[in-house]
DRENLUM-387400 format. One line per 2 residues: number of its first residue (from 0); their letters; for each residue x, y, z of N, C-alpha, C. Coordinates in steps of 0.001 Angstrom, whole numbers. Example, Ala and Ser with C-alpha at 12.3 -4.5 7.8 and 13.67 -1.06 7.14 Angstrom:
2
0) as) 13190,-5690,7800,12300,-4500,7800,13200,-3300,7800 | 12850,-2250,7080,13670,-1060,7140,12900,30,7870
This chain:
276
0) xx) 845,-1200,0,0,0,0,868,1233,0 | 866,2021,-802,1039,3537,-306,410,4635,-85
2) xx) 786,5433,415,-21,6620,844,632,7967,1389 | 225,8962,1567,1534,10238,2023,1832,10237,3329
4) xx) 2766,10415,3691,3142,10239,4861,3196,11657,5794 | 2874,11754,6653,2097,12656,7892,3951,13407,7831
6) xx) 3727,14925,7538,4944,15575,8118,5419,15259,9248 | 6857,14924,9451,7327,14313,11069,6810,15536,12202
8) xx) 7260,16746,11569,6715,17894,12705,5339,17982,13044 | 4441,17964,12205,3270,17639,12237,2838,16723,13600
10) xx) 3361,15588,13549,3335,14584,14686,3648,14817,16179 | 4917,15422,16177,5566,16023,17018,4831,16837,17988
12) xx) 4170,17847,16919,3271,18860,17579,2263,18238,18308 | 1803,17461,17786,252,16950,18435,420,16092,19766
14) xx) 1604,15587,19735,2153,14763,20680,2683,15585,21708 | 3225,17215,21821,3669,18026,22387,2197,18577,23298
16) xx) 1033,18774,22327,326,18977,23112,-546,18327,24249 | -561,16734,23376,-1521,16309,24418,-124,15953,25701
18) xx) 1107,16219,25608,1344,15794,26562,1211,16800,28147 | 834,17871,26743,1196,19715,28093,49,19115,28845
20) xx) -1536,18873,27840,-2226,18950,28361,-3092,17694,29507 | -1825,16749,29399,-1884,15740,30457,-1556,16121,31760
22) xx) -248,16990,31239,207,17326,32485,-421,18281,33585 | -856,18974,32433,-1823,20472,32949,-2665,19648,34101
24) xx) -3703,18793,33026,-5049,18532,34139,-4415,17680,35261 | -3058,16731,35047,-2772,16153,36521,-2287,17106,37383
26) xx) -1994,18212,36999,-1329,19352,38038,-2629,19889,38612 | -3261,19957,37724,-4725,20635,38700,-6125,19348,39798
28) xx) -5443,18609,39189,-6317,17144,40133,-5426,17296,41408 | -3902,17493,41075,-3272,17199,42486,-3612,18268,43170
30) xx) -3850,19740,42907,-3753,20894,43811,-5165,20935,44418 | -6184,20499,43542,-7252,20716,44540,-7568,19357,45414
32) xx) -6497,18463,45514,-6743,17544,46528,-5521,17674,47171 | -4466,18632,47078,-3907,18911,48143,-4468,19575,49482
34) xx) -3472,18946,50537,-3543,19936,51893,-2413,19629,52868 | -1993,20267,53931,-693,20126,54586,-633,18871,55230
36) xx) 153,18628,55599,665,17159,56367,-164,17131,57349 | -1187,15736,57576,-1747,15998,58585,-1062,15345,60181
38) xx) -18,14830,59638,1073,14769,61045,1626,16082,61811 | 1879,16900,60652,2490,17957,61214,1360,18994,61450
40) xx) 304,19100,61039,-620,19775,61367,-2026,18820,61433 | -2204,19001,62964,-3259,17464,63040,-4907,18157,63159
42) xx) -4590,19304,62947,-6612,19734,63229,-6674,20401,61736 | -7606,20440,61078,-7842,21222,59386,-9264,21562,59565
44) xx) -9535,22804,58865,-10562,23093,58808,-10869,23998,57507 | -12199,24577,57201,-12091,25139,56444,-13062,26547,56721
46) xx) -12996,27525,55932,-13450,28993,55821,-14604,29000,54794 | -16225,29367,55150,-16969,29448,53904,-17795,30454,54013
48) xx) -18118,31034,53048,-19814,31485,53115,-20488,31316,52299 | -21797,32064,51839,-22943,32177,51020,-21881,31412,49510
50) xx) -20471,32418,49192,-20334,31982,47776,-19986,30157,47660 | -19884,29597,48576,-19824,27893,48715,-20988,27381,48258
52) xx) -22108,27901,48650,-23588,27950,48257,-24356,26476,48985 | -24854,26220,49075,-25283,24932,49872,-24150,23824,50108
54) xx) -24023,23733,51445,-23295,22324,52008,-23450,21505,52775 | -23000,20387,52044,-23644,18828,53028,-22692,18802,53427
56) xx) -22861,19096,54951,-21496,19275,55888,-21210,18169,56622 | -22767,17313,56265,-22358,15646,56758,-20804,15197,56162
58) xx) -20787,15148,54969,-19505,14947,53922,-18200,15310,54669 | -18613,16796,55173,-16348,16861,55696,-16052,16230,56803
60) xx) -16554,15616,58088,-15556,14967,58522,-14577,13939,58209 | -15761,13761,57208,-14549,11697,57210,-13332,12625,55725
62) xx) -13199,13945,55955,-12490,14751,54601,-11383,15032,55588 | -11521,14531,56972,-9978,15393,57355,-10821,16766,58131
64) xx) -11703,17523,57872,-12696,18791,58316,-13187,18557,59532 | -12309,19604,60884,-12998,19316,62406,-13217,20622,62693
66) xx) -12647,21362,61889,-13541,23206,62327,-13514,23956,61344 | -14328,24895,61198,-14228,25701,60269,-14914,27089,60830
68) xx) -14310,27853,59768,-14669,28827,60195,-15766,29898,59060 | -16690,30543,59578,-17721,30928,58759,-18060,32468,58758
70) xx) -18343,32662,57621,-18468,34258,57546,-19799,34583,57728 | -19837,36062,58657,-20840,36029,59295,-21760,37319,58904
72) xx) -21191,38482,58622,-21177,40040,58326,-20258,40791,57312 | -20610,41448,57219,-19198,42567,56169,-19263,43974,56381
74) xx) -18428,45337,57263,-19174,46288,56505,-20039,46473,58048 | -20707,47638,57576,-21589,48038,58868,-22729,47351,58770
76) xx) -23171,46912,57687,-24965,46374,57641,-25095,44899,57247 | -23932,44533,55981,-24381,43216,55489,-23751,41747,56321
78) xx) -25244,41248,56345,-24795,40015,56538,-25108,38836,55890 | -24348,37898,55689,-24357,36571,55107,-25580,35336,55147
80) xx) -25645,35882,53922,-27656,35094,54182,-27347,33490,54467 | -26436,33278,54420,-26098,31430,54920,-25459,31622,56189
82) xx) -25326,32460,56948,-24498,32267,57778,-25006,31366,58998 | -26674,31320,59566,-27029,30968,60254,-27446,29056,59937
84) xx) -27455,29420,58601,-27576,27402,57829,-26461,26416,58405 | -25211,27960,57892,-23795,26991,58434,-23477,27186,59772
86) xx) -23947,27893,60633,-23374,27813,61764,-23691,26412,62236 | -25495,26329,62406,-26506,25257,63414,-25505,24150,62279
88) xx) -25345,23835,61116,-25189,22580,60970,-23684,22394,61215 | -22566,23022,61047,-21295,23031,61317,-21338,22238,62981
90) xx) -22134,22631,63777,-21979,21784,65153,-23292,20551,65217 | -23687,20731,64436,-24841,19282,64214,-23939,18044,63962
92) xx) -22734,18773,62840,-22122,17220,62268,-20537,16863,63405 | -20785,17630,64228,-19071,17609,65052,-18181,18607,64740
94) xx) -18095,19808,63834,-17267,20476,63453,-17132,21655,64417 | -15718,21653,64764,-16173,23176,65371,-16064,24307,64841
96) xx) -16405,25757,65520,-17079,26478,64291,-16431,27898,64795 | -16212,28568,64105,-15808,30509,64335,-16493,31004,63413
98) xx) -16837,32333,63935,-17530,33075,62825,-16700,34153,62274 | -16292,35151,61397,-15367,35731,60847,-16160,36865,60013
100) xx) -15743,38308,59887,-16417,39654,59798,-15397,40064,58377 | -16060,40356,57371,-14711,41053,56572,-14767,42487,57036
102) xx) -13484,42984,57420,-13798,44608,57914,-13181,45811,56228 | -14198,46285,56389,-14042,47321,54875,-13568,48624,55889
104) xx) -13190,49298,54724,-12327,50603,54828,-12623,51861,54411 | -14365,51916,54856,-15357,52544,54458,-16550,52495,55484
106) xx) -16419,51910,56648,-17370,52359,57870,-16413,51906,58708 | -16942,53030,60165,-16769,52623,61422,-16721,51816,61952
108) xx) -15569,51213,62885,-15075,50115,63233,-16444,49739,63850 | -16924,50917,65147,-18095,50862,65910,-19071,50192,64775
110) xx) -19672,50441,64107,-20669,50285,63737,-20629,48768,62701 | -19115,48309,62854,-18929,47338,62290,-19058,46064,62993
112) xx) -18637,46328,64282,-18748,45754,65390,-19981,45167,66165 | -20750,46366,65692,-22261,46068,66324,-22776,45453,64450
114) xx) -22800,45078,63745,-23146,44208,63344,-22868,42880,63445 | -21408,42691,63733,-21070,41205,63729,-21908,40595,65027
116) xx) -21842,41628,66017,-22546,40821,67591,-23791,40787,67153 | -24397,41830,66398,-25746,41554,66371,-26089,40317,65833
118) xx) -25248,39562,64989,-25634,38592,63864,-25034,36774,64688 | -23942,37052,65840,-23254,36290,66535,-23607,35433,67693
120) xx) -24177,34820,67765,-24678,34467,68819,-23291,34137,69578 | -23608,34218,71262,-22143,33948,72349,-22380,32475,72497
122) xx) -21444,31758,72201,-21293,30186,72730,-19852,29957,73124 | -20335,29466,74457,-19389,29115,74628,-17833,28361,74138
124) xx) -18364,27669,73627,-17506,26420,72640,-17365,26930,71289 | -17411,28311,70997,-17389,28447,69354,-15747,28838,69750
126) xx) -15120,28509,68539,-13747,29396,67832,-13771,30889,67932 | -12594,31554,68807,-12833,33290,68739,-12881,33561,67109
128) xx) -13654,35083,67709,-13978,35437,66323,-12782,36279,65529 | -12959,36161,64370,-12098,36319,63518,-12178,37604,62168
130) xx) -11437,38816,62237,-11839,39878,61228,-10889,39731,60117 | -11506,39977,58880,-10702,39501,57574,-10240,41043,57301
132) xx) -8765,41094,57200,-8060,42599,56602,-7410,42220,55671 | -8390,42768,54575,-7256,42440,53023,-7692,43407,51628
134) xx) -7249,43774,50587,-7701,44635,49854,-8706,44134,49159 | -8454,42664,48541,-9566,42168,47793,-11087,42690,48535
136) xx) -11735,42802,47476,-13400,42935,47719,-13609,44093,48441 | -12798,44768,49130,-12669,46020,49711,-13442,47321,48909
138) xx) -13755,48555,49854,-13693,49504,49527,-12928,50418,48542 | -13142,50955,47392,-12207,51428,47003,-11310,52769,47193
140) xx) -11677,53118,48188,-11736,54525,49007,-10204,53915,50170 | -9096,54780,50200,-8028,54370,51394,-7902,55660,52399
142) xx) -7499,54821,53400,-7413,55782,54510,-5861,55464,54917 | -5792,56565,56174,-4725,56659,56520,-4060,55632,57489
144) xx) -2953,54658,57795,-2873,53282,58624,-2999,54017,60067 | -3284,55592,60820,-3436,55879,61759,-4436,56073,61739
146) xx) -5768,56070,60661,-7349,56017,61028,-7642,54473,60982 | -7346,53738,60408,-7567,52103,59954,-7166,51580,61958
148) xx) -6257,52259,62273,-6428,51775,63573,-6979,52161,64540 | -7276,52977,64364,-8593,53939,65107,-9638,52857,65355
150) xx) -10111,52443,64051,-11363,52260,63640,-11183,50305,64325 | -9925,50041,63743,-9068,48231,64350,-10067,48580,65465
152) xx) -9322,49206,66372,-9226,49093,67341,-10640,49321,68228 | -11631,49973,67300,-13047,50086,68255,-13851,48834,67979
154) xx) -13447,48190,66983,-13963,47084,66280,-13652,45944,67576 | -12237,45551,67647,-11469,45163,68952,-12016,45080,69707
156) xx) -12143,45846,70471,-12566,45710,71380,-14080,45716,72150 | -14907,46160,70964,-16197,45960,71326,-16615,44453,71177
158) xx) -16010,43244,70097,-15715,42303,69953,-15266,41399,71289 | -13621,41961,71789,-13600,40948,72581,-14452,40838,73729
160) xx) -14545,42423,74354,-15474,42284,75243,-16955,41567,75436 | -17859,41715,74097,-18684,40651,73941,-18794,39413,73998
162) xx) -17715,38529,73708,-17539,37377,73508,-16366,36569,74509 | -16021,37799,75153,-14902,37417,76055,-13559,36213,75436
164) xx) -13195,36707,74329,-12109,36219,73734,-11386,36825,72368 | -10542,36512,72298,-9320,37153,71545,-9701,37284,69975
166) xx) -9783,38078,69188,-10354,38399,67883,-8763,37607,66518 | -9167,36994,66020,-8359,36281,65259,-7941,37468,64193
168) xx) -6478,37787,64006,-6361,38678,62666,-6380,37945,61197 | -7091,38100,60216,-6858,37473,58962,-5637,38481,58294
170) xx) -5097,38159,57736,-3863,39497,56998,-3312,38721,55182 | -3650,39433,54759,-2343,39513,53143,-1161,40355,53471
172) xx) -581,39459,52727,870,40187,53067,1090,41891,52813 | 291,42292,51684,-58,44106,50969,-467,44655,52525
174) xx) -2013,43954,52494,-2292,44709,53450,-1542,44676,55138 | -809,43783,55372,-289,43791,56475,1320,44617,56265
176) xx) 1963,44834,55278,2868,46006,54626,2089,47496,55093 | 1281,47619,54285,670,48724,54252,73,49596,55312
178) xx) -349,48563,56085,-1004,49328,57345,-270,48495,58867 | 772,47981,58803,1705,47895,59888,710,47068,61060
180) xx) -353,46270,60589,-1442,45494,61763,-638,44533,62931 | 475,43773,62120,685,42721,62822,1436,43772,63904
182) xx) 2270,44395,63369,2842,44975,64486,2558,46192,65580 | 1176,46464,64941,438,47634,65990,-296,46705,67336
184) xx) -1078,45663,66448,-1930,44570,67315,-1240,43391,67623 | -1802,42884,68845,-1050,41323,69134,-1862,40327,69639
186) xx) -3357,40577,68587,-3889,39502,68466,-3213,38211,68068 | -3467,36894,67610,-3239,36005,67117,-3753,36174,65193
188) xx) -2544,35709,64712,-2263,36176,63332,-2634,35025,62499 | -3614,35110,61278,-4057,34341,60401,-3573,35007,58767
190) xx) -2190,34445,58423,-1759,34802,57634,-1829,34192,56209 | -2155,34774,55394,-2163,34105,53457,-1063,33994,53250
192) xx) -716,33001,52473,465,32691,51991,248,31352,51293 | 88,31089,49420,-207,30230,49226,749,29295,48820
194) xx) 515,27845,49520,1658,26848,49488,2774,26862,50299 | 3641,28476,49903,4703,27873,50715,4320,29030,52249
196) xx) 4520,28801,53199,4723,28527,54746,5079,30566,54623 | 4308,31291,55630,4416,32540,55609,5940,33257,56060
198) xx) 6175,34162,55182,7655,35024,55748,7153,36387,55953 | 6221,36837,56320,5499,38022,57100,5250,38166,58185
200) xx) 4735,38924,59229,4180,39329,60356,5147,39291,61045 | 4880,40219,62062,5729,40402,63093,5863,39754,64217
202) xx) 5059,38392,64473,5238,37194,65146,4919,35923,64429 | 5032,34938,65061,4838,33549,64612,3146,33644,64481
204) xx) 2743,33215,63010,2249,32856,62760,834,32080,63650 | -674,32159,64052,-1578,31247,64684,-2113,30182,63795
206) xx) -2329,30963,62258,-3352,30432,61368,-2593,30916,60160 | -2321,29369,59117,-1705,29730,58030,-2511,29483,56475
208) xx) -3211,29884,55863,-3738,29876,55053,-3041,29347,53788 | -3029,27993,53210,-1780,27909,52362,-2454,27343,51129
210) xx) -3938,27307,50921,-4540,27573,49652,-5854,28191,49333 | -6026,28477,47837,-7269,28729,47478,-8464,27972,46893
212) xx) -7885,26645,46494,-7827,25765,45391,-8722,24286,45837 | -8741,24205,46671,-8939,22975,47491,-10695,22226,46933
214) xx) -10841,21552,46643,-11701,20725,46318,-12261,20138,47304 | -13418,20035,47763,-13804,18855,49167,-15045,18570,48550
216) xx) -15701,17178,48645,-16585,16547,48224,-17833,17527,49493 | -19146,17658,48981,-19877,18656,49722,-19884,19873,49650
218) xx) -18907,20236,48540,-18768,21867,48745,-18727,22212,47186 | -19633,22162,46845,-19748,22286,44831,-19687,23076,44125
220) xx) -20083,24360,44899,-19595,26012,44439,-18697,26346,44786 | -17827,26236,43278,-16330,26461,43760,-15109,26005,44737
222) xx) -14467,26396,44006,-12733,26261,44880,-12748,26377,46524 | -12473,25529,47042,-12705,25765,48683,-10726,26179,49130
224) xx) -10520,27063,49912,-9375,27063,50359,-9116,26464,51565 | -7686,26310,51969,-7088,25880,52640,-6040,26450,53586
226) xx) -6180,26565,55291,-5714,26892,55796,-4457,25913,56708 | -3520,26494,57513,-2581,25079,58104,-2669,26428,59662
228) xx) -2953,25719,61015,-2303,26745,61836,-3637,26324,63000 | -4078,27437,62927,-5487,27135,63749,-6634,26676,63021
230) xx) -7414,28047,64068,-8933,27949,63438,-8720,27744,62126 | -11384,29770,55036,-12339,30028,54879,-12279,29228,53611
232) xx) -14228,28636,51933,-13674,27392,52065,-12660,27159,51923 | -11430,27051,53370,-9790,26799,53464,-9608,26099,54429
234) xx) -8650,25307,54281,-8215,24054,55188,-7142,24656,56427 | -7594,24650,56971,-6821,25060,58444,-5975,24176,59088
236) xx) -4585,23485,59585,-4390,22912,60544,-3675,23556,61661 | -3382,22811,62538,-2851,23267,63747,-1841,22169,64482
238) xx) -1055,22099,64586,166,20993,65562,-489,20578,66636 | -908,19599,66863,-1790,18898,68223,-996,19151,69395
240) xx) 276,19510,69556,931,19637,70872,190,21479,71298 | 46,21937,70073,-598,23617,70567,-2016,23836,70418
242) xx) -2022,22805,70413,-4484,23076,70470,-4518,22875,71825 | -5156,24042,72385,-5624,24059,73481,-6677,25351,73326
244) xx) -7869,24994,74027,-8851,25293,74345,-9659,26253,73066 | -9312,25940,71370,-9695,26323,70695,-9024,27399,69960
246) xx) -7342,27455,70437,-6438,28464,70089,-4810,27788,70925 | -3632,28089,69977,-2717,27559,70344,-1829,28025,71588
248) xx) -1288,26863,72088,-294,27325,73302,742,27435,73103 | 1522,28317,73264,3254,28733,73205,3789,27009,73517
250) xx) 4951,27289,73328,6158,25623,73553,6026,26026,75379 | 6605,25009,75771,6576,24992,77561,8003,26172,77768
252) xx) 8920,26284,76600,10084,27061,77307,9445,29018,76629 | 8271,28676,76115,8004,30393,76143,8800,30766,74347
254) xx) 9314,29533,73632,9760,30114,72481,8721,29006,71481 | 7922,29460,70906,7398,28269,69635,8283,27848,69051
256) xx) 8244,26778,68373,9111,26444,67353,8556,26423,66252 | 9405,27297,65281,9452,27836,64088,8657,26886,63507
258) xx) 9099,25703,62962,8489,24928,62161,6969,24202,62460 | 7138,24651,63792,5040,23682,64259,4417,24634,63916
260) xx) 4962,26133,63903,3860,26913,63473,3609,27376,64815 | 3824,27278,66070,2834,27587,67160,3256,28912,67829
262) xx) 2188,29589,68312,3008,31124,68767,2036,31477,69670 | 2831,32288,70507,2114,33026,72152,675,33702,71337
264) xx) -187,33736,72443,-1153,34235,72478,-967,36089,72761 | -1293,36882,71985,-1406,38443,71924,-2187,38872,72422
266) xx) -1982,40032,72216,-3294,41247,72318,-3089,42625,71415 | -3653,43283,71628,-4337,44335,70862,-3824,45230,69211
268) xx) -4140,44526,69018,-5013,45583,67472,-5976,44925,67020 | -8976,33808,57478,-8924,33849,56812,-8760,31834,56080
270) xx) -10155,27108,53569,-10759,27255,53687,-10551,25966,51765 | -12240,28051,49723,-11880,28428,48502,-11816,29390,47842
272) xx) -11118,30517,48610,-11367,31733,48154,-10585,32960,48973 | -10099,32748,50159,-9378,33621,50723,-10454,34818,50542
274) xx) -11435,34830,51467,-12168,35504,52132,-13095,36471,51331 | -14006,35498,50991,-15331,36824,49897,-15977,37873,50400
C-alpha cells in the first residue's frame, strides 16, 4: 500500500500537546486535593460562606474537616444570608465552628462591630472570632494606617469584650505592609500565603492559610481554600501539641518552634477563596 506520509513535525506537535495537556489537568487534580501534612498539622478546617452555596457538611468529617470557620457580616450592615444554615449545621455534624467579619475601609469600626454581635450568637464552645483585613473585595476609598487603627481598634474591642475572647487577625501580606497590623496589634495572626509557609508578620504565625484551590466533596460552588495553623472554604491545621482550648499554646520554654507553626497568644489591634 502507499499513501503520504504525515509531516514528522506535524506529529511532534500533536504529541507536544496532548502531553502539556496531560500534564496540565494532573497538576490541577493534584492541587485541589492537596492539603498540609496531617502529622504535622493534626486539626484542618475550612473557611466558607454564602459563595460555597449549599453544604452537606455531613460529607467533611470523614475529609480530614474538624472546624471551620464561617463568615458572618461585612461592613456596617451586610450580613451573610447562609451564615445561620452553616453555623446550626457546622456543630450538628461535630465540626467546630468561628464566625469571621470582613472589615471594609469605608465604615466605622463601631458600627462594624455592632453588626457582627448583632448577627453572633455567644457560645461558649465556638472558635474566637475572627476579622478579615485584606484589599480584595474592599472599599475602594483608602485611609490613613493611623485612622484604619482607630477604627481596628473600636472594632477590637467591642468584639472581645462581647464574647470574652481574643479576635483572630486574617492578613495579606499588601495589606499587612501597608497598614503595619501585625505589628500595631497582638492579636493572634491568620496569615495568606499560598503553598509555601508565611515570611510576614511580626510574630509567629496562629493560622496559616496555604490555599485557594482545594476541592472537598460537599462543597460544589467552587474552589474551597485551605488553611494550616489554627482555626475560609480553606483548610486550616494546627500541631496537636498547641491546640488548646480552641487556640494555640506557646512551647513549655516560652519560644514556639518555628516549624510547628505555634506562637504566644497576643493582644491588641482567613478554607476556597481567601475571604469573599
Amino acid at each position: 500500500m502507499s499513501g503520504r506520509r504525515r509531516p514528522a513535525g506535524r506529529s511532534f506537535w500533536f504529541i507536544g500537546v496532548a502531553v502539556f495537556l496531560a500534564a496540565a489537568a494532573a497538576a490541577v487534580f493534584y492541587a485541589s486535593a492537596w492539603h498540609p501534612s496531617g502529622t504535622t498539622f493534626s486539626h484542618q478546617g475550612i473557611d466558607v460562606s454564602h459563595h460555597q452555596g449549599r453544604i452537606d457538611w455531613w460529607k467533611l468529617p470523614s475529609q480530614g474537616v474538624d472546624f471551620a470557620y464561617i463568615k458572618a457580616t461585612e461592613g456596617g450592615d451586610h450580613r451573610d444570608r447562609l451564615f445561620a444554615v452553616n453555623w446550626s449545621a457546622a456543630r450538628r455534624v461535630g465540626i467546630k465552628r468561628g464566625a469571621y467579619h470582613f472589615f471594609t475601609l469605608c465604615r466605622p469600626g463601631a458600627d462594624q462591630a455592632a453588626n457582627f454581635i448583632t448577627s453572633v450568637p455567644v457560645e461558649a464552645d465556638a472558635l474566637p472570632p475572627a476579622v478579615d483585613l485584606e484589599y480584595g473585595g474592599n472599599c475602594a476609598s483608602r485611609i490613613s494606617p493611623g485612622a484604619l487603627h482607630a477604627e481596628l481598634a473600636a472594632f477590637i474591642e467591642r468584639v472581645e469584650i462581647h464574647y470574652r475572647k481574643p479576635v483572630v487577625l486574617y492578613l495579606t501580606e499588601e495589606f499587612d505592609r501597608d497598614f503595619a497590623i501585625s505589628r500595631s496589634f497582638d492579636q493572634p495572626l491568620w496569615l495568606r500565603s499560598l503553598v509555601v509557609e508565611p515570611r510576614f508578620g511580626a510574630r509567629p504565625w496562629r493560622v496559616w492559610q496555604v490555599s485557594n484551590f482545594r476541592r472537598l466533596d460537599g462543597i460544589e460552588a467552587g474552589w474551597t481554600g485551605m488553611s494550616s495553623g489554627e482555626p475560609w472554604s480553606s483548610v486550616v491545621s494546627l500541631p496537636r501539641h498547641c491546640w488548646h482550648g480552641g487556640l494555640r499554646r506557646s512551647h513549655r520554654n516560652g519560644r514556639p518552634p518555628r516549624d510547628a507553626g505555634c506562637a504566644r497568644l497576643g493582644r491588641h489591634a482567613r478554607t476556597a477563596n481567601g475571604r469573599p
